[in-house]
N, C-alpha and C positions, 0 to 999 in steps of 0.2 A: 579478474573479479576482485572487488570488496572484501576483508574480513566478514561483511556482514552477507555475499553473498550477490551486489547488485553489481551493474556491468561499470568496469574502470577503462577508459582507452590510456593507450600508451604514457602521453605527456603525465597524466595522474598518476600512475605509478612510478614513474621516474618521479615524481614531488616527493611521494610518498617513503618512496625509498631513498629518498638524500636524507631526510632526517632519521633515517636508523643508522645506530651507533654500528651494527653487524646486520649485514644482510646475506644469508643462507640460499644458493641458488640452488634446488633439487631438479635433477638434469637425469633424462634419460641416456643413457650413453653413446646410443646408437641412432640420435636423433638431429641431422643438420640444422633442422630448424631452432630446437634448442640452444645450440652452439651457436648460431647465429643470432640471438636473442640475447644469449650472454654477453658475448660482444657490443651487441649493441648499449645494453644496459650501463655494461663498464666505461665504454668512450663515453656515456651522456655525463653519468653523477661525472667521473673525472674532469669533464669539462665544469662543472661547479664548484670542484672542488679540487684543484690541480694538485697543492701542495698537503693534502691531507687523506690521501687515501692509500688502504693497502690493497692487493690483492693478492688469493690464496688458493691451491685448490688440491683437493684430493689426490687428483694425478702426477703428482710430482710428488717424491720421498725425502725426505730430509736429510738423508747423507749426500741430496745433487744437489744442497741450499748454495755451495759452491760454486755449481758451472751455473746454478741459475742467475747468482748475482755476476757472474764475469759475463753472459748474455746479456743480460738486462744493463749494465751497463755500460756495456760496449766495449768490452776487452776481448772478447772470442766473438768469433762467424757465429753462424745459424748453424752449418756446415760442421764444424768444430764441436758444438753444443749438442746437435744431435747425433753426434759420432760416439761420443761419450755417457750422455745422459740415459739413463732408462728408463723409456718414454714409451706412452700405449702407441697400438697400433695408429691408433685413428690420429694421432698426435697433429701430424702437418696438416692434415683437413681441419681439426675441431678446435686444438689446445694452442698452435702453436699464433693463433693471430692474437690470443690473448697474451702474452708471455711478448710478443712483439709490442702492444698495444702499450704493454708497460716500459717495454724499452723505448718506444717514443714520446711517453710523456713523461718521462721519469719516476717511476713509479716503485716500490719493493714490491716483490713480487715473493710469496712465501712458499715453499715444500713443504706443505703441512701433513704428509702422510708417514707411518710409519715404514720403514722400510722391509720391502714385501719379504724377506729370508725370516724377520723376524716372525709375521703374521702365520707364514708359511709351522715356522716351529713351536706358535705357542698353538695351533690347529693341532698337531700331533703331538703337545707334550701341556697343554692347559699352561693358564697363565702362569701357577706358580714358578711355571719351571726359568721364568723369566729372571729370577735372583740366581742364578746359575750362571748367568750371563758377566761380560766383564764389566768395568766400571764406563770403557767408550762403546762398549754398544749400548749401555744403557742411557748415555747420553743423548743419542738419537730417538729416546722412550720420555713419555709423561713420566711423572715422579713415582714409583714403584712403593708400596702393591698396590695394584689398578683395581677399585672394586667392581665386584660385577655381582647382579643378581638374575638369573636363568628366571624368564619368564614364556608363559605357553605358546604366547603369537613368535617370539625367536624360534622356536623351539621347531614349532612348525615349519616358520621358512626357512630352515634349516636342517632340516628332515630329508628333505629328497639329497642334499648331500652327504651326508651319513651313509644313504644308501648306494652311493656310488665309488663309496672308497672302498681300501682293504675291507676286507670280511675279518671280522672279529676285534679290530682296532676302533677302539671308543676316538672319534672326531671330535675336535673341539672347537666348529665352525662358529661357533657366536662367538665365545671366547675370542677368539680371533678378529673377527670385526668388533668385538669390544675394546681391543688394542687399540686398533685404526680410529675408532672414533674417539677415544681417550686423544689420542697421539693429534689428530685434527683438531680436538680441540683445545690441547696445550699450545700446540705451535698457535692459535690465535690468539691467545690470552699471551705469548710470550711477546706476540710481534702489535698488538693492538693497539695503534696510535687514536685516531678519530674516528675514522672511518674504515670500514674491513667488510670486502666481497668474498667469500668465498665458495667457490664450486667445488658440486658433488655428488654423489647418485642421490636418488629421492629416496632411496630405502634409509 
């Protein structure tokens, strides 16, 4: 559909979305169709745009921007890449045609998530505790302090995990995806040539 609402078929969105500078794809995770869609979408603009596009996506951490760029282009196996890499479940079904898709058009392909030990530790110890850390894992972080302001709709969806951890241990579950989406959207602003897809939950 339209910004405004009315019905767009395919070809019109692909128009529509080759002239955005960043195009944000919100993806259920557990949905083929989706992943199939994404794909589709990235082989179209890339065919308009061969030498001017990036792509980027939540599932992939920024301490693997290494094996992703010796994958994409063409110095390790698939084999090798996924030996190494840490990669969702669903990876060789959903993530890995794209990550290929870039290895055959030549593409960068970006790790733009933060790396989940970190997400895991500012969850149990809040963002400050992230200046604790050393000078290279902060590397792998947006530029530190990360602000964040606690608002009620987070708070809520965020609630039922609160209640599923330790008992007595204040959760710092937004916080946390506040990292992630900090860290997402450094890594795009760092790697942002013309054109930039990136995939990632719709929350």
């Amino acid at each position: 559909f339209t910004a405004e609402g009315g019905k767009a078929d395919y070809n019109l969105m692909i128009k529509t979305l080759s002239k955005a500078d960043i195009v944000f794809i919100g993806e259920t995770h557990n949905c083929p169709i989706a992943h199939w869609l994404e794909y589709e979408i990235a082989s179209d603009i890339a065919e308009r745009y061969p030498n001017g596009l990036v792509l980027g996506a939540e599932m992939f951490e920024r301490d693997n921007q290494l094996l992703v760029d010796e994958y994409v282009s063409g110095l390790i196996s698939s084999d090798k890449f996924e030996a190494e890499a840490k990669l969702w479940d669903n990876h060789y079904t959903d993530y890995a045609p794209l990550l290929y898709l870039a290895r055959e058009k030549g593409l960068r392909f970006v790790a733009t998530n933060v790396p989940r030990r970190y997400a895991s530790f500012v969850k149990d110890n809040g963002l400050q505790a992230l200046e604790t850390l050393s000078e290279e894992a902060k590397s792998l972080m947006p530029p530190l302090p990360i602000a964040f302001d606690e608002s009620q709709a987070e708070n809520e969806m965020f609630s039922f995990m609160n209640m599923m951890g330790r008992h007595g241990t204040d959760s710092h579950y937004a916080e946390a995806q506040a990292l992630k989406d900090a860290a997402m959207a450094w890594s795009i602003a760092e790697n942002f040539d013309r054109r930039f897809i990136h995939f990632n939950g719709n929350f």
